[in-house]
C-alpha positions as CSV (number, residue, x, y, z in Angstrom):
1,X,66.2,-111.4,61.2
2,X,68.5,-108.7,63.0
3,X,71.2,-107.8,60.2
4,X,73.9,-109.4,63.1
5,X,72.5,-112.7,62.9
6,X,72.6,-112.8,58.8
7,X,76.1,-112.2,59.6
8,X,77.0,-114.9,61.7
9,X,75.2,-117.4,59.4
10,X,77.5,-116.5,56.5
11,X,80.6,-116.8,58.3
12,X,79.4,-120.1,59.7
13,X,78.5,-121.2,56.1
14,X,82.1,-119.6,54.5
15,X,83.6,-121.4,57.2
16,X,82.4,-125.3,56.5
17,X,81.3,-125.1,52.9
18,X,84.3,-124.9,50.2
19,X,83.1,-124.4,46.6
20,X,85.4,-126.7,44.6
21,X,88.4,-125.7,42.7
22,X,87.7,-126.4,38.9
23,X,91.2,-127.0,37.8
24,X,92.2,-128.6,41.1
25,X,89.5,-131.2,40.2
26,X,90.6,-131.8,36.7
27,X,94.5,-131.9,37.5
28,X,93.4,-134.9,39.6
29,X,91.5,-136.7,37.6
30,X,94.0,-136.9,34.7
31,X,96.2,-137.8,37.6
32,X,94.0,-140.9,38.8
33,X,93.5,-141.9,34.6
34,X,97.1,-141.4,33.7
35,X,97.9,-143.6,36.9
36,X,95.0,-146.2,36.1
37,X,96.5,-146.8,32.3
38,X,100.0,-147.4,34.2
39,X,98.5,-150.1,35.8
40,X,97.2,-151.8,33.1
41,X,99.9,-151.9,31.1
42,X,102.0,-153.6,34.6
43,X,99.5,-156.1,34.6
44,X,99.8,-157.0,30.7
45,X,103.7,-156.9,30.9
46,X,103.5,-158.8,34.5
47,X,101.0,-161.4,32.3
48,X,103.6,-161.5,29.7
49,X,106.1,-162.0,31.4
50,X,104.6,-165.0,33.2
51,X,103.7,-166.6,30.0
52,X,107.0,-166.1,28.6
53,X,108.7,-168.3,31.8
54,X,106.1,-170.8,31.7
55,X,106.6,-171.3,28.8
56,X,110.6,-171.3,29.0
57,X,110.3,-173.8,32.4
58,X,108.1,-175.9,29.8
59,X,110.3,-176.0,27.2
60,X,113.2,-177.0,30.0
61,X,110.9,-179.5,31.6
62,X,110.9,-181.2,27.9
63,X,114.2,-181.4,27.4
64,X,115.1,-182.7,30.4
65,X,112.3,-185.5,29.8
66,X,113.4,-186.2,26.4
67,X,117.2,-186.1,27.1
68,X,119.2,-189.4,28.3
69,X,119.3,-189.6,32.3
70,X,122.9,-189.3,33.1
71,X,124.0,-191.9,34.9
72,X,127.1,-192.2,37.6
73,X,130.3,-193.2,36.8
74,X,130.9,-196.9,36.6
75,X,133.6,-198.4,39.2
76,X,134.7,-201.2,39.2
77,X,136.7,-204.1,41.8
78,X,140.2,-206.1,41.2
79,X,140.3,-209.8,41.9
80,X,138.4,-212.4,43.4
81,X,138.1,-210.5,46.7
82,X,136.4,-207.4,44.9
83,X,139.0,-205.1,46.1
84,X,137.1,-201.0,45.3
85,X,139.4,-200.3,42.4
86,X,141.0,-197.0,42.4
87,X,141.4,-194.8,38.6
88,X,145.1,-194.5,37.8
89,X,146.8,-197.1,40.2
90,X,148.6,-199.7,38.5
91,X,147.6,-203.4,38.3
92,X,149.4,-205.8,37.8
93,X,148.4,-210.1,37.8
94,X,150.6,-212.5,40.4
95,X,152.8,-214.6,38.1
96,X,151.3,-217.7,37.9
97,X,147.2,-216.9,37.2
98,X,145.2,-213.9,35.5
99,X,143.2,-210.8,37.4
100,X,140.1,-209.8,36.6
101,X,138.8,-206.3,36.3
102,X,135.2,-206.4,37.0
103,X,132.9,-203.3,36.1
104,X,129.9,-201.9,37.7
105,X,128.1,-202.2,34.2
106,X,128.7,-205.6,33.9
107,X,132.1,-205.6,31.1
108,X,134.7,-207.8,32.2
109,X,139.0,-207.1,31.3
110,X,141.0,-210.5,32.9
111,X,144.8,-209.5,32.5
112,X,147.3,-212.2,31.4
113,X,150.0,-212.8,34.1
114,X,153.2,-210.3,34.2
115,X,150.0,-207.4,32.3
116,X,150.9,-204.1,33.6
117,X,147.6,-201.9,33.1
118,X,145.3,-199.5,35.0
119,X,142.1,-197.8,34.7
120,X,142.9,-194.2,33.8
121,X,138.7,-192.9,33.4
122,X,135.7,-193.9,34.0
123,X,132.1,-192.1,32.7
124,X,129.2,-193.0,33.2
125,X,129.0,-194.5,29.5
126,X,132.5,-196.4,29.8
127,X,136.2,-196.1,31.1
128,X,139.3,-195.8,29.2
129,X,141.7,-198.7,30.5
130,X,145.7,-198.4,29.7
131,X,147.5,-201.8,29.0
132,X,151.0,-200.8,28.9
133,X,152.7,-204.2,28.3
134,X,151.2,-207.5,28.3
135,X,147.8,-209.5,27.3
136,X,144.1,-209.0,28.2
137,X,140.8,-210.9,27.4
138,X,138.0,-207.8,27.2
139,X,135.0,-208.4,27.5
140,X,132.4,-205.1,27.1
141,X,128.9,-205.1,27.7
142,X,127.0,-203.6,25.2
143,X,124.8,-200.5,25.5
144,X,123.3,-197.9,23.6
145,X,125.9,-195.3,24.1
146,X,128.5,-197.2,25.3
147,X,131.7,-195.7,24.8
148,X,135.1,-197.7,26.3
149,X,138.4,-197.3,25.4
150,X,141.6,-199.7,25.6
151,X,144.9,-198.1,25.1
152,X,147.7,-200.2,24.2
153,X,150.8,-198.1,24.5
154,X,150.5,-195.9,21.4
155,X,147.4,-197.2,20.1
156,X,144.2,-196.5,21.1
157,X,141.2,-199.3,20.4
158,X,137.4,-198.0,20.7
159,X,135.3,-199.9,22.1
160,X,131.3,-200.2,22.0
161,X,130.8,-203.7,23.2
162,X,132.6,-206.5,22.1
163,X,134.7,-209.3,22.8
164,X,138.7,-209.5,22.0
165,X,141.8,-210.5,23.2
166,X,144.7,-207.7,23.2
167,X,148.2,-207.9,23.3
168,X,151.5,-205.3,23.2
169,X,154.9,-205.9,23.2
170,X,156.3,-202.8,24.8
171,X,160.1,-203.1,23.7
172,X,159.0,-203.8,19.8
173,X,156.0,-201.5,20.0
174,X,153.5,-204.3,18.7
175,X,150.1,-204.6,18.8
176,X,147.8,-207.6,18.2
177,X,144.0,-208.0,18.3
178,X,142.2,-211.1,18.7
179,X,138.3,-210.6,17.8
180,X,135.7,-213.2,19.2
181,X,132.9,-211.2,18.4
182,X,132.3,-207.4,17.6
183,X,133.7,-204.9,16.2
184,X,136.9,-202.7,17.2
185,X,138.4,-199.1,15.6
186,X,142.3,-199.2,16.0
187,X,144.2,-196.0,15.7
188,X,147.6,-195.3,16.1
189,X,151.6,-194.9,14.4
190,X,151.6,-195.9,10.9
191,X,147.6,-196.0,10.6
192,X,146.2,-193.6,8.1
193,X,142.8,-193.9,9.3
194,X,141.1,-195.3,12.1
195,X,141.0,-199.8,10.9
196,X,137.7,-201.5,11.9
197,X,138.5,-205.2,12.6
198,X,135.3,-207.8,13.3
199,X,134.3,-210.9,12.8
200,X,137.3,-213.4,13.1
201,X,140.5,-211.4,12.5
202,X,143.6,-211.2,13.8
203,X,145.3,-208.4,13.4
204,X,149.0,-207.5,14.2
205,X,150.9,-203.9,13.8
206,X,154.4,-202.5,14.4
207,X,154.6,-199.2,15.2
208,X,157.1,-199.0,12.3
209,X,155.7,-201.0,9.6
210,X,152.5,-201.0,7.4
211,X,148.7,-202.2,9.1
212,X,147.6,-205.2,7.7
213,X,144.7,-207.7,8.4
214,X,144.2,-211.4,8.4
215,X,141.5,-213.8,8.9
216,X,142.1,-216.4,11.6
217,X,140.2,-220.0,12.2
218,X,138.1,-220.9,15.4
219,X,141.1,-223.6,15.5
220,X,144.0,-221.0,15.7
221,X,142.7,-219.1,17.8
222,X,142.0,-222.2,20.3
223,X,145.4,-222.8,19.7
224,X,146.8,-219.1,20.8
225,X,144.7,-219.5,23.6
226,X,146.5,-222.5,24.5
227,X,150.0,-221.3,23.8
228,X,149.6,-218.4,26.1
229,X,147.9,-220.4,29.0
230,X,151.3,-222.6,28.6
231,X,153.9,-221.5,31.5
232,X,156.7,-219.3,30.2
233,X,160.5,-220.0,31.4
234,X,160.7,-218.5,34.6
235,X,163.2,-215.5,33.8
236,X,165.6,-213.4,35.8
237,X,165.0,-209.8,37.0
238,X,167.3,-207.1,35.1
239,X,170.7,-206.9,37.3
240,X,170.1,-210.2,38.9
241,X,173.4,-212.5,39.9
242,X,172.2,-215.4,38.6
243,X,172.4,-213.8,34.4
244,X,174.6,-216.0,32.4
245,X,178.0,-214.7,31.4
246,X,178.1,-213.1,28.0
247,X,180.8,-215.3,27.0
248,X,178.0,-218.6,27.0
249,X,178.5,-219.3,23.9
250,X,182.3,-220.9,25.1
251,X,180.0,-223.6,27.0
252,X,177.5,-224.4,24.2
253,X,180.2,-225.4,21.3
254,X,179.0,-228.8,21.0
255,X,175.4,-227.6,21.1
256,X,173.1,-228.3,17.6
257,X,172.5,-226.0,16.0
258,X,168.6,-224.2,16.6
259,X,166.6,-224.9,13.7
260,X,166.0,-221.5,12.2
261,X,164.4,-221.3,8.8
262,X,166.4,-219.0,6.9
263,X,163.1,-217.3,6.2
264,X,162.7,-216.7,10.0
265,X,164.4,-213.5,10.9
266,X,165.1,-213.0,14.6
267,X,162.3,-210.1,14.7
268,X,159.8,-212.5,13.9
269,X,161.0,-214.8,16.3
270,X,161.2,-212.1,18.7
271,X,157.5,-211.0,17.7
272,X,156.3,-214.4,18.8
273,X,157.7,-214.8,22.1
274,X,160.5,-217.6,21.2
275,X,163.1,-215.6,23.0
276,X,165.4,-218.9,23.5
277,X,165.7,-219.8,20.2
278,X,167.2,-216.2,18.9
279,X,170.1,-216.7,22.1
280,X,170.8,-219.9,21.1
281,X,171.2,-218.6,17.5
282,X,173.4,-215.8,18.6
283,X,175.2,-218.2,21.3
284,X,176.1,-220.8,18.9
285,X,177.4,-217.8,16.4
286,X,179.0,-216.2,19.1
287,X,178.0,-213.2,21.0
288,X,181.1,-210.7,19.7
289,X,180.5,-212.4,16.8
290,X,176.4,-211.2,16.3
291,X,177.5,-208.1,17.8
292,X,180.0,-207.2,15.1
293,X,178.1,-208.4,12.0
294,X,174.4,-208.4,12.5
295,X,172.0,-205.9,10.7
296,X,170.2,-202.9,13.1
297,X,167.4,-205.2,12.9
298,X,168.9,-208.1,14.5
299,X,170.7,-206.3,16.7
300,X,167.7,-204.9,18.3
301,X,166.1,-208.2,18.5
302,X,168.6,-209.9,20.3
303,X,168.5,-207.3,22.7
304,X,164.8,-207.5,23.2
305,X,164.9,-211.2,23.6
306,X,168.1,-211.2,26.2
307,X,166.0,-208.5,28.4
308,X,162.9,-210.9,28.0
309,X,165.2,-213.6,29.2
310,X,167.2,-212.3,32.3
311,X,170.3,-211.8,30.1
312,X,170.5,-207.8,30.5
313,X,174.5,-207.3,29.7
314,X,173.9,-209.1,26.4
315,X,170.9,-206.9,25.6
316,X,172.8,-203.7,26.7
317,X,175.7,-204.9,24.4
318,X,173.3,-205.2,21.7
319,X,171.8,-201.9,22.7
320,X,175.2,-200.2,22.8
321,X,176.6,-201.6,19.7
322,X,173.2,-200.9,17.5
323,X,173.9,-197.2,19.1
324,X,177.5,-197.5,17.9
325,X,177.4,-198.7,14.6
326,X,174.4,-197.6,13.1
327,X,174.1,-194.2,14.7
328,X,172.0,-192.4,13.0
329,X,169.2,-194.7,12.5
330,X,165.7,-195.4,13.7
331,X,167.0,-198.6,15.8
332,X,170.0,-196.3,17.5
333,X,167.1,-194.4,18.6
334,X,165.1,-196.6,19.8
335,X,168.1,-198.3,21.8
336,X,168.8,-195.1,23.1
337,X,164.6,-195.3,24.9
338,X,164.9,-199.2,25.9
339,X,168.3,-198.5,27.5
340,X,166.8,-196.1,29.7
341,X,164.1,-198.4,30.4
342,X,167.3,-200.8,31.7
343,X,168.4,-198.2,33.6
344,X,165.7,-196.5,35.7
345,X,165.9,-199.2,38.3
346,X,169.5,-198.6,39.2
347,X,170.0,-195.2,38.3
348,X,167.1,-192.7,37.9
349,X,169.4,-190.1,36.4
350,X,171.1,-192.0,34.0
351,X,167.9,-193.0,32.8
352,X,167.0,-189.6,32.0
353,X,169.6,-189.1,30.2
354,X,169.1,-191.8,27.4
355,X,165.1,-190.3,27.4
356,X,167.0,-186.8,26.6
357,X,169.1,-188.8,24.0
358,X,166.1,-190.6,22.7
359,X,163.5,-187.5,22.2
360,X,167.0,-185.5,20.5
361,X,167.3,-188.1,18.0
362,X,163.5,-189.3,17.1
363,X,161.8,-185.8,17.8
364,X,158.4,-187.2,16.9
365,X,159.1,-191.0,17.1
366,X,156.7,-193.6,18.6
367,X,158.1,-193.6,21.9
368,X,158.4,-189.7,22.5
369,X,154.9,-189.9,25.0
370,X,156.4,-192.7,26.9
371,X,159.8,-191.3,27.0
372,X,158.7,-187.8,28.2
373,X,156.4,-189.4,31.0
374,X,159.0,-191.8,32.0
375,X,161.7,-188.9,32.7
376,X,159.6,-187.1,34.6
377,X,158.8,-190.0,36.8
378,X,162.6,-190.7,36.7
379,X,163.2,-187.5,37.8
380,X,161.3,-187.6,40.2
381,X,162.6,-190.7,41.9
382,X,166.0,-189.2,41.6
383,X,164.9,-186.4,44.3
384,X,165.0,-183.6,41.6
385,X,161.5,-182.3,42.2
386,X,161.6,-179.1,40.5
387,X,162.9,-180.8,37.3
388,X,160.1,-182.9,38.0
389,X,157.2,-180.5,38.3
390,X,158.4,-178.7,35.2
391,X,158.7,-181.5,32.8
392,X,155.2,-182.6,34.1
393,X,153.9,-178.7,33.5
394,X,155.6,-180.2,29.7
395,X,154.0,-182.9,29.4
396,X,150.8,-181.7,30.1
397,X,151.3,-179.3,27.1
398,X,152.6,-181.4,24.6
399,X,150.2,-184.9,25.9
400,X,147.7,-184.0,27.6
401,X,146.0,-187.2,26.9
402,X,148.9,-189.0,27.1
403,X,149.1,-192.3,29.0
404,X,151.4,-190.3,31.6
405,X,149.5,-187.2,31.8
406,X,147.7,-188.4,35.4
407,X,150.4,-188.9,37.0
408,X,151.5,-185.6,35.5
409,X,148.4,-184.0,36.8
410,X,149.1,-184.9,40.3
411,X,152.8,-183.7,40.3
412,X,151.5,-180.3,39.2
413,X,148.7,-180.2,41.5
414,X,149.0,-177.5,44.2
């Protein structure tokens, strides 16, 4: 072979055959292993990961089995025609028969004619139902968590199903529970600790005095029943024409004489709705007579039984002169509050001003929650709706629980 051709065959062999490059070929491999182990140790913390959610969504899933379904919020409907009740609105009975409340869940609350009350809350566990003056008949179904509340001006009864009859006299600040069957926790002024009352008891409490407890027969309670189905003496609206003069006592000097135990005081006959028989005590003594020599005490309650009958100048004479001469005691006080209750249908504003007077002079009395929320509302009515927004923004502060603290809510919304 011609020395030319051995030359073309090695340039045609230099030019398609490429010896390898040593390092070049190790670089890569460690490349390719290094890259390889990086992908094992994905796939372990990708497996790891997955086992570590399955195992949380496993652990979720069994809590969720084991825990309670919640349920919706109980409603409830008003009256024989099932009207859709609505939370917060006030109901209140026609005069002459009683309105049920009937719940979603099956509990029952039938409020006694002239009952103001409402429905403040409802869970799906219970509601929490406000009676702020009057009598109701509750009747709560039973359930594992059940968890109701009846509020009775200052007190607060818990309820986990049960059957009672409960009462509050707003002016006096008195409560009474009637137990049928169940048990009830009552908290409130002048109550230590929260008082469980069962079985048949009866139990009444002032705001003011000391809780105590009594037993009470199938046969009194029968008769209860029976006095409050009786129709009470139709009264007269505060203001009305038709209020006898103060001076009735000129017309009634050859009346007898009520029969008052001495052992009776007024308050007690005030505490148990005989309203006629403390006037004609006081109209057979003499109004200005009672006025100028009866005790703070009797004062007061012949001023809560003349606003319970009609008679509102005697009970804002017995208001005034409590205020007058015993000044600085718990009763001025607490004239001071129920005088602005007399006045916030005729004047708004003055009836803010005896709520001022009232929280200045009892700071932390009974009637401070109700006082607060009844001035704003007062202001409110009086057109003052900045005063308004900024005692609710008050309340809210100082109560936010506080039997006026929805209505609060909605003055401060935006």
């Amino acid at each position: 072979m011609s020395r030319s051709l051995l030359a073309q065959a090695g340039r045609l062999v230099q030019r398609h055959v490429h010896p390898p490059a040593p390092e070049r070929s190790a670089t890569a491999t460690r490349v390719r292993l290094l890259a390889e182990l990086e992908r094992h140790r994905n796939r372990k913390r990708q497996l790891f990961l997955a086992a570590a959610a399955a195992a949380a969504l496993a652990a979720v899933v069994v809590v969720l089995w084991l825990r309670p379904a919640e349920r919706d919020h109980i409603s409830f409907t008003v009256g024989p025609d099932a009207t859709p009740g609505q939370i917060g609105a006030y109901v209140t009975p026609p005069a002459d028969e009683p309105l049920e409340l009937q719940f979603s869940e099956g509990s029952v609350i039938a409020l006694d004619p002239a009952t103001r009350a409402r429905v403040t809350q409802t869970t799906g566990r219970g509601a929490i139902v406000l009676v702020e003056t009057g009598h109701a008949r509750v009747d709560v179904v039973h359930h594992p968590d059940t968890d109701w509340q009846v509020l009775a001006g200052p007190y607060t009864i818990k309820v986990r199903g049960t059957s009672f009859d409960v009462g509050f006299e707003e002016s006096s600040q008195t409560l009474e529970v009637v137990m049928r069957s169940g048990v009830v926790s009552v908290e409130g002024p002048g109550i230590t600790s929260p008082l469980q009352i069962g079985g048949a008891q009866r139990f009444v409490h002032t705001a003011s005095s000391t809780a105590a407890t009594t037993a009470v027969s199938d046969a009194s309670a029968t008769a209860r029943e029976s006095a409050r189905a009786a129709p009470e003496p139709e009264s007269t609206p505060a203001g009305a024409t038709s209020e006898p003069p103060d001076d009735f006592a000129a017309t009634a000097s050859t009346a007898v004489a009520p029969s008052v135990s001495p052992s009776e005081s007024w308050s007690e006959l005030v505490a148990r709705g005989e309203y006629h028989r403390v006037l004609e005590a006081a109209d057979v003594r003499g109004i200005d007579q009672a006025l100028a020599t009866g005790s703070p005490v009797d004062l007061m309650a012949l001023g809560n039984a003349a606003r319970f009958s009609g008679r509102s100048g005697v009970a804002s004479r017995a208001y005034q002169a409590t205020r007058e001469r015993f000044a600085r005691s718990p009763q001025a006080a607490q004239a001071a509050f129920l005088l602005g209750r007399m006045a916030e249908g005729g004047s708004p504003a003055a009836a803010v001003s005896w709520y001022d007077r009232y929280v200045a002079e009892a700071p932390t009395g009974p009637f401070v929650a109700e006082a607060l929320g009844r001035r704003m509302v007062a202001l409110k009515r009086s057109g003052n709706a900045d005063a308004a927004r900024a005692a609710a923004h008050d309340y809210l502060e100082r109560f936010p629980s506080g039997p006026y603290a929805g209505v609060a809510r909605e003055m401060t919304a935006p």
